[in-house]
C-alpha positions in Angstrom: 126.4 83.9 66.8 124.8 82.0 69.4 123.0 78.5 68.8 119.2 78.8 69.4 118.4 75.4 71.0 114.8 74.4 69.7 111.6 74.4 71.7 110.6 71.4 73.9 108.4 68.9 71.6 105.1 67.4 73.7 105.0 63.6 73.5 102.3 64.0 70.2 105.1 65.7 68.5 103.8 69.4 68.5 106.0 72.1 70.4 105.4 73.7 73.3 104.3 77.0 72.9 105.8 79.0 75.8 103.0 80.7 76.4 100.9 77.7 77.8 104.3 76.8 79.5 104.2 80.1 80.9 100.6 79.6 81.8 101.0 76.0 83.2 103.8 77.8 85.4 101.3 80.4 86.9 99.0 77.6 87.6 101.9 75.3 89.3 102.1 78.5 91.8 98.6 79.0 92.7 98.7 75.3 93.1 101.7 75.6 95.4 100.1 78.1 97.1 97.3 76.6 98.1 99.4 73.7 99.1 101.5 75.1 101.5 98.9 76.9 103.4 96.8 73.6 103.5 98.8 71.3 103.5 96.7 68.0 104.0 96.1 64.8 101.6 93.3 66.7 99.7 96.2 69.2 98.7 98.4 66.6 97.8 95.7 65.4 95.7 95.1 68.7 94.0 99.0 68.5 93.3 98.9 65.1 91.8 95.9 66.2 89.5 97.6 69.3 88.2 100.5 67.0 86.8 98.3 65.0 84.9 95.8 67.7 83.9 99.6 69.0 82.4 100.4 66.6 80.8 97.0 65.9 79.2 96.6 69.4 78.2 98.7 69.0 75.1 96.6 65.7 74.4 93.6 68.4 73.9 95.5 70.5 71.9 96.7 68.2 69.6 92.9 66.9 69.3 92.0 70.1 68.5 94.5 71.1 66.1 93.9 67.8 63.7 90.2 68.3 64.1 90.1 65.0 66.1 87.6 66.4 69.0 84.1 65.0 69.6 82.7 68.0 69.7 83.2 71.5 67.8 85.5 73.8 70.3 86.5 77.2 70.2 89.9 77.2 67.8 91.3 80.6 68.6 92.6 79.1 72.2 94.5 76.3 73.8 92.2 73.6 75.3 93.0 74.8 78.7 92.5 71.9 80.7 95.2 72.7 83.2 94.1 76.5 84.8 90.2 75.0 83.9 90.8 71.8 85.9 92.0 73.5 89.5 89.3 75.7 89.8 86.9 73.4 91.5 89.3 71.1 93.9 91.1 74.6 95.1 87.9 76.4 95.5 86.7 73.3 97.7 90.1 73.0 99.6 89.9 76.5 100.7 86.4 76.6 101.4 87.1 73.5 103.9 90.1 75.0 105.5 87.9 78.7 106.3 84.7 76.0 107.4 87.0 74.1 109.3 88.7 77.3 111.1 85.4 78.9 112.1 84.3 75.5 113.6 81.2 74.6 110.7 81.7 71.1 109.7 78.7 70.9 107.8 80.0 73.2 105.5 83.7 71.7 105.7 82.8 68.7 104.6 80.6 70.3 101.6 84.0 71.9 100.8 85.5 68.3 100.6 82.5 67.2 98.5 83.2 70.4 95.9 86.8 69.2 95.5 86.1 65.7 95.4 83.5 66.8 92.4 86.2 68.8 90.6 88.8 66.2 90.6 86.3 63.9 89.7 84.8 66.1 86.5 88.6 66.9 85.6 89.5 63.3 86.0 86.4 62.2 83.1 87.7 65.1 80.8 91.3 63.9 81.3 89.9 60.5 80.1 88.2 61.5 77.3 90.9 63.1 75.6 93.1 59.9 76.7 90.6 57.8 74.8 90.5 59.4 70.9 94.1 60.1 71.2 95.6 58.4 68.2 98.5 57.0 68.9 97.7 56.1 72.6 100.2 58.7 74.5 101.8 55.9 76.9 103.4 57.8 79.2 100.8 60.6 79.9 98.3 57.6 80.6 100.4 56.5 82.8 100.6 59.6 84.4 96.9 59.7 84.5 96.6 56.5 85.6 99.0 57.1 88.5 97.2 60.4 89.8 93.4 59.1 88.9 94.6 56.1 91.7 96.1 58.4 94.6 93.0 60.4 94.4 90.8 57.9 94.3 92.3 56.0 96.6 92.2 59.0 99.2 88.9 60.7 98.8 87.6 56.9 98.9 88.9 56.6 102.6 87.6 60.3 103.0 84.2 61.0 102.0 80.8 58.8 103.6 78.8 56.8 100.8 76.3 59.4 100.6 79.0 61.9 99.7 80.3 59.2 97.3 77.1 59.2 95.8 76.8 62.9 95.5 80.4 63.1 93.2 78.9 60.3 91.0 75.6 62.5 90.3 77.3 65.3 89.7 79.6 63.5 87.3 76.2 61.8 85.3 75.0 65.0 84.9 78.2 66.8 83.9 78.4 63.5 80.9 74.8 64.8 80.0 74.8 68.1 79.8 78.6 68.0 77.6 76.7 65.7 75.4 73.4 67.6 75.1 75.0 71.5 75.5 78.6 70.7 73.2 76.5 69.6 70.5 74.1 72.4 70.5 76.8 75.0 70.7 79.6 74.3 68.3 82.8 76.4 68.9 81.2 78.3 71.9 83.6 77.3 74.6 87.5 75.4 74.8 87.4 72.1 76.7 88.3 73.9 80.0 85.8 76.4 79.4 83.3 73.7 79.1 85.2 71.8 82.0 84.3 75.0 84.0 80.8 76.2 83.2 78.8 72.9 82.7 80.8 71.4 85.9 79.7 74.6 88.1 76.0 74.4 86.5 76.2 70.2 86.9 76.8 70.7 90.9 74.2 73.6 91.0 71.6 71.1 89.8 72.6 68.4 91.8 72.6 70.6 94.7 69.0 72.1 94.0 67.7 68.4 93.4 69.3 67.5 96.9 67.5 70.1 98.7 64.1 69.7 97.2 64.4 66.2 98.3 65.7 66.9 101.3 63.6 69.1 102.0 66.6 71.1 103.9 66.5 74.6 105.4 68.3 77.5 104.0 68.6 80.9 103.4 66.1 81.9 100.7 68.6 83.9 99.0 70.4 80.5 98.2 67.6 78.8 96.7 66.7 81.7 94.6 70.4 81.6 92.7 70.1 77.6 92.4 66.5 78.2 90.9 67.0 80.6 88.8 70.4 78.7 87.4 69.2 75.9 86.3 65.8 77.0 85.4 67.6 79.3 82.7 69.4 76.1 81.2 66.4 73.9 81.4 64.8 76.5 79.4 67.8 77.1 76.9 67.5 73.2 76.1 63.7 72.6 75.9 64.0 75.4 73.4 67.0 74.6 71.6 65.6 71.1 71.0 62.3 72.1 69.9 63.8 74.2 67.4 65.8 71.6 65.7 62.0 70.9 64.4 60.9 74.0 63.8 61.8 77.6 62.3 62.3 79.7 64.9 62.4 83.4 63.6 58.6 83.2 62.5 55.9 85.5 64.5 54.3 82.1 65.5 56.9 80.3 66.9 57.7 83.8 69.0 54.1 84.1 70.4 54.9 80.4 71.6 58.3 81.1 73.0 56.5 83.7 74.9 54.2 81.6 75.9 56.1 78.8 77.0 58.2 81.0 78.7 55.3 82.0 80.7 54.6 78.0 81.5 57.9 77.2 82.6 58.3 80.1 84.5 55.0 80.4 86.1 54.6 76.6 86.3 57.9 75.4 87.0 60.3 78.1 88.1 57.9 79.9 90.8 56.2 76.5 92.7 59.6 75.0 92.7 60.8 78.3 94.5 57.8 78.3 96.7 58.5 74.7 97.8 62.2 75.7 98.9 61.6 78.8 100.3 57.8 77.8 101.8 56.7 81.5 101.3 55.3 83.5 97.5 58.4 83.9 95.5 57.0 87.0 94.2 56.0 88.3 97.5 59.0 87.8 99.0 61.2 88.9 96.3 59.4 92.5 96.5 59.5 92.2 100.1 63.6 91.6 100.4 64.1 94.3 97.4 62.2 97.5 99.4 63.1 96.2 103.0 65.2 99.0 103.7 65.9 102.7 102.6 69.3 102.1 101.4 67.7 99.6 99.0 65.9 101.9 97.2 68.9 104.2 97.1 70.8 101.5 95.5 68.0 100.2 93.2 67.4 103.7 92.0 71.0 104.2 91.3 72.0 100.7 89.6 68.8 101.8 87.2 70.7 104.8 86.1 73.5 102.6 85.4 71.8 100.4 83.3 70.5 103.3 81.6 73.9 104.7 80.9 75.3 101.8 79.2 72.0 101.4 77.2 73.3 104.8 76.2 76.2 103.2 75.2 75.1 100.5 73.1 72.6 103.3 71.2 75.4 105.8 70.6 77.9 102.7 69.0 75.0 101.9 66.7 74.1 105.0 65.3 77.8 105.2 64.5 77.6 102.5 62.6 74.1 103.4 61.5 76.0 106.7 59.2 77.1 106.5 55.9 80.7 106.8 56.4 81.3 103.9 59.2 78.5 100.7 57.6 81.8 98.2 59.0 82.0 100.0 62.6 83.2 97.8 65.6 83.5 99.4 68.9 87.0 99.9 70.0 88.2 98.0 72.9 88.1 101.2 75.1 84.4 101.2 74.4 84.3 98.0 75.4 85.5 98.5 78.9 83.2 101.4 79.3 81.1 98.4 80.9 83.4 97.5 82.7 83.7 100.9 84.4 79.7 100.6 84.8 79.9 97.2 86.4 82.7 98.6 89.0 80.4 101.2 90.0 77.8 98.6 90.4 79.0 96.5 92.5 81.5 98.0 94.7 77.9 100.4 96.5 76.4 97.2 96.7 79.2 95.3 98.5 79.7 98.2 100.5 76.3 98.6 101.7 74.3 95.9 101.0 75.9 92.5 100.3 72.6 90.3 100.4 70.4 92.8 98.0 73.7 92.8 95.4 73.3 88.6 95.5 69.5 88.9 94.2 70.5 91.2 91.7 73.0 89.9 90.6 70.8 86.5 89.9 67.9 88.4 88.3 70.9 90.4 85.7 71.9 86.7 85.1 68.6 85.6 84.4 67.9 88.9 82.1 71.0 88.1 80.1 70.6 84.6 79.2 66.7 85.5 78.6 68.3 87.7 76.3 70.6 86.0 75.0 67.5 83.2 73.9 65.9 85.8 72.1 68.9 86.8 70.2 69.5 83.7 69.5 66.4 82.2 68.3 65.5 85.2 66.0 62.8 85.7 68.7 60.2 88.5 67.5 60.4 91.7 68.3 63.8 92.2 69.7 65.8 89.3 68.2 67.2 90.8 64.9 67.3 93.8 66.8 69.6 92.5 69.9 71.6 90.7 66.8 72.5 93.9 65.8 73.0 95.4 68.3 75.7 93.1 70.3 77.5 92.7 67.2 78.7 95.6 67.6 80.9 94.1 70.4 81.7 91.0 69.5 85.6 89.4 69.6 87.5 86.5 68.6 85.8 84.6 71.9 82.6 84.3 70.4 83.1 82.5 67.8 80.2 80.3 68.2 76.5 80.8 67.8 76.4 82.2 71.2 77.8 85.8 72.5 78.4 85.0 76.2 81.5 87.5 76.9 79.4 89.8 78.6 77.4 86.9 80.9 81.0 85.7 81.6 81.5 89.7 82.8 78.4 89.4 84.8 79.3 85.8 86.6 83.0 86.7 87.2 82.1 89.9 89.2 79.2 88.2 90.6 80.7 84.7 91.7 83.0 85.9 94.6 80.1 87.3 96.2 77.8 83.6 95.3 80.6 81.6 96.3 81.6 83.1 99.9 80.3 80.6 102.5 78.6 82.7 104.9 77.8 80.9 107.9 82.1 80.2 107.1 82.4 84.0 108.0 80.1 84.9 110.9 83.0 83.4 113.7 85.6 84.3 111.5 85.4 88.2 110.8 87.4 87.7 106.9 90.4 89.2 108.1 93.5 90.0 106.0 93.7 89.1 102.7 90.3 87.6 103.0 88.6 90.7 103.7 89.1 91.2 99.6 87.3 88.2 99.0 83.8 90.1 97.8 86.5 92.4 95.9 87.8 89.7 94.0 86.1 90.1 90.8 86.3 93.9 90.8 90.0 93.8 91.1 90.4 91.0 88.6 88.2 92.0 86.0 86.7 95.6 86.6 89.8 97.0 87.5 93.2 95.0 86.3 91.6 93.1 82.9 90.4 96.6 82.0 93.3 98.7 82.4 96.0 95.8 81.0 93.7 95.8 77.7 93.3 100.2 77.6 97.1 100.7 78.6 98.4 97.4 76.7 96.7 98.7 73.4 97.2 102.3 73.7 101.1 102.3 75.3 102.5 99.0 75.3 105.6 98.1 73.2 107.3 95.1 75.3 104.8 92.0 74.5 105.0 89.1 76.8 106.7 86.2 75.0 104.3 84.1 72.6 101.1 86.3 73.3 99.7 89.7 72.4 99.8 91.0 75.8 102.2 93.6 77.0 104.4 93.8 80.1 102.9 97.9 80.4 99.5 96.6 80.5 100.2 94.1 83.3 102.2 96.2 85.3 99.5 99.3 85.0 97.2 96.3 85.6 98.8 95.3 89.2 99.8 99.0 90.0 95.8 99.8 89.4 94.8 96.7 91.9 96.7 97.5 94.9 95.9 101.8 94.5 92.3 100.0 94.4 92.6 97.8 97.6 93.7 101.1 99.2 90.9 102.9 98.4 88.5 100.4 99.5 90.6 100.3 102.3 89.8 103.9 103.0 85.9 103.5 102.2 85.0 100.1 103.4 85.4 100.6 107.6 84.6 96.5 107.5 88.2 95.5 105.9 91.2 95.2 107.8 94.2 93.8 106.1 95.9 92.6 109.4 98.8 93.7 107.2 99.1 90.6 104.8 100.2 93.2 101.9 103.1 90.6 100.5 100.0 87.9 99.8 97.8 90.5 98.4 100.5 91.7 96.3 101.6 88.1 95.5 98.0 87.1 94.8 97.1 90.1 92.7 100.7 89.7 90.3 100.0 86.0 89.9 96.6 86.5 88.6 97.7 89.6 86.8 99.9 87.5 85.1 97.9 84.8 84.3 95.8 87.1 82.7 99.0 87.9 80.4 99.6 84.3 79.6 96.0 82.8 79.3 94.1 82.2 76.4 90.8 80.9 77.9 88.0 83.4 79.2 89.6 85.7 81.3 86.2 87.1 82.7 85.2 84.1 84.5 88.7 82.3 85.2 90.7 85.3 86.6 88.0 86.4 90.1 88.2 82.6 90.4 91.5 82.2 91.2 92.2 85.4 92.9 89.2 84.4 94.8 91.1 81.2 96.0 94.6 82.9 96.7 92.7 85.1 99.0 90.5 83.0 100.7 93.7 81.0 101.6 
């Protein structure tokens, strides 16, 4: 009989689960990856802050598993600090090295600025868990310590003062918001989730104050995503503050969310907007939606969409609605009958009409979190009625007071196509694996999260070690990506692989696999990173 040696034991004294080694290992490649095909001191940097962000991972989890975190976090996860922590400087290195290859330097040096910013924000997080750790961990702060002072010490001698001063407003807001948003959401996100989503919606607003100040031109399609961004979460924390003082689910304190609504939008959103843009919002917004023919094809045909998974929703409740099934919860193969609905939304729209699937995108996002505020708050009429409704389809991930799985489903489809630096890709035509870029959240999420989850629970037997996953659902996953990228190949004239089929497959198999070994919201993290391996 063969000894069994014991698992390796994290300097806090709690073992290593091999599943977030397994993770941390997927990460280390992307990492790699992106090192090897940049290859500069910004890639050495992102190399040096995966180590620590390692290493302080299991600082988080051991916070979290005493109940020693400042705020309330989602339990039925790691902290995921490491894959939540590279999203930002990679995106940023990438989007440099495509800038910097198609000859736009503003834009290059706005991708140094995003890394610089993610570094930074992961480097505060890192801190923080450093700081409550009881007993100080020695050697991970000297790991820290080590990392935080090369990357420092480089982006110091890299970025302008003004650019200096941009990370530092970014990182004042990002302190903010964790305090304001963490302690109005108990248990609605992991510390990497948070990392992730306040970070992205910090630089947003620090970009849209920038601009107004600026008063800088732009595409108006821009300025309508930064707008509507953060004039959703300035509206989510008026409200959830003026609630604190007051019952929300009565039918006056509706007809004054209404109303307010109304303000803010009408008084805030719109002339904000119209100082940007220097046209009507409203005007303009009808104007860009009916431009052409094929827009009203595609409008017409998303509404029937949406009408079919309203359809959905309705049939799931009057299940549970009968006498025999009071406890129904839809299966997860009704669950990824939105998935389906989202694929067949956006791959038209990227087809045909990249610009018109941005705006709508932006408006579904605003729709959802309006909706999720109503929910929420209890808001008359719909409130108890969209309570019941999306409980039908709730999971372990939303465990807080907030159901966000399916705005994470809307912003990891939609974010490849926000995130593509255009004027990046007018010189450079997106060839080879690049060409996939729009695709990246389709493949990710529409495609390989929902067949891993419909073959893993129906067929699979082998489960990955340490998780619930199954090596049948992430092979069906991969083997349902690259039949996918050949039929886009066959109805999108516009790509041309240039036949870098080993990255595609490479990129496709890592992500796949992180999406075996991750515990953290697969929605939004998994187009990110494909997103990165294939803009590199």
């Amino acid at each position: 009989m063969t000894r069994q040696c014991p698992p390796p034991v994290a300097e806090s004294g709690f073992p290593l689960s091999g599943s977030v080694l397994a993770e941390a290992a997927v990460v280390f490649a992307v990492v790699l990856s992106i090192h090897a095909a940049v290859w500069d001191r910004y890639s050495w940097c992102a190399v040096a802050l995966a180590v620590q962000a390692f290493y302080v991972q299991y600082k988080w989890d051991r916070l979290l598993q005493q109940g020693n975190a400042v705020f309330q976090f989602r339990m039925s996860a790691n902290s995921g600090l490491l894959p939540a922590s590279m999203v930002m400087p990679l995106l940023g290195l990438v989007m440099k090295e495509r800038c910097q290859t198609a000859g736009n330097p503003y834009f290059e040096r706005f991708g140094i600025v995003v890394a610089a910013t993610g570094m930074a924000v992961a480097l505060f997080s890192s801190v923080l868990a450093l700081g409550i750790t009881r007993p100080v961990p020695t050697n991970t702060c000297a790991v820290s310590g080590l990392a935080g002072g090369i990357i420092i010490y480089i982006m110091k001698h890299s970025l302008s003062v003004g650019e200096v001063i941009e990370v530092l407003e970014v990182l004042l807001i990002f302190v903010y918001l964790n305090m304001i948003l963490l302690y109005l959401l108990p248990r609605c996100f992991t510390p990497g989730e948070a990392l992730l989503v306040l970070g992205g919606i910090s630089f947003v607003l620090n970009q849209l104050i920038k601009r107004s100040l600026t008063e800088s031109q732009g595409d108006p399609v821009d300025f309508f995503l930064l707008v509507v961004v953060v004039g959703m979460v300035l509206m989510g924390v008026f409200f959830s503050t003026l609630f604190v003082f007051m019952d929300s689910g009565t039918w006056a304190s509706s007809i004054f969310f209404h109303l307010m609504t109304c303000v803010l939008g009408l008084g805030v959103v719109l002339p904000w907007l119209h100082w940007l843009i220097r046209r009507n919002p409203l005007l303009w917004l009808l104007q860009f939606l009916f431009y052409t023919e094929t827009r009203i094809y595609l409008l017409a045909y998303w509404s029937l969409l949406a009408t079919m998974a309203c359809v959905v929703v309705l049939y799931q409740n009057a299940k549970r609605s009968s006498p025999e099934s009071k406890k129904h919860k839809a299966p997860t193969i009704t669950r990824k009958y939105f998935h389906f609905i989202v694929v067949a939304t956006y791959i038209p729209g990227i087809i045909f009409d990249r610009p018109l699937l941005y705006v709508a995108a932006t408006v579904c996002l605003a729709v959802f979190i309006f909706l999720e505020y109503v929910r929420y708050f209890r808001i008359k009429p719909l409130g108890h009625t969209l309570r019941s409704l999306l409980s039908l389809f709730l999971d372990e991930r939303d465990s807080g007071p907030l159901i966000l799985t399916h705005i994470y489903l809307l912003l990891g489809m939609s974010l490849p196509i926000w995130l593509i630096p255009r004027p990046c890709t007018q010189k450079d035509s997106l060839g080879g694996a690049r060409a996939l870029v729009p695709y990246a959240g389709v493949l990710a999420v529409g495609v390989g999260d929902t067949v891993a989850s419909i073959f893993g629970s129906t067929m699979g037997e082998i489960r990955w070690p340490g998780t619930k996953k199954t090596f049948e659902g992430t092979m069906t996953s991969i083997f349902a990506q690259i039949i996918s990228v050949a039929l886009i190949l066959i109805f999108d004239s516009g790509v041309d692989l240039n036949y870098s089929y080993a990255w595609i497959l490479g990129s496709i198999s890592t992500v796949s696999l992180l999406e075996a070994y991750t515990t953290q919201i697969d929605n939004l993290l998994l187009p990110l990173y494909l997103l990165i391996l294939l803009m590199a």
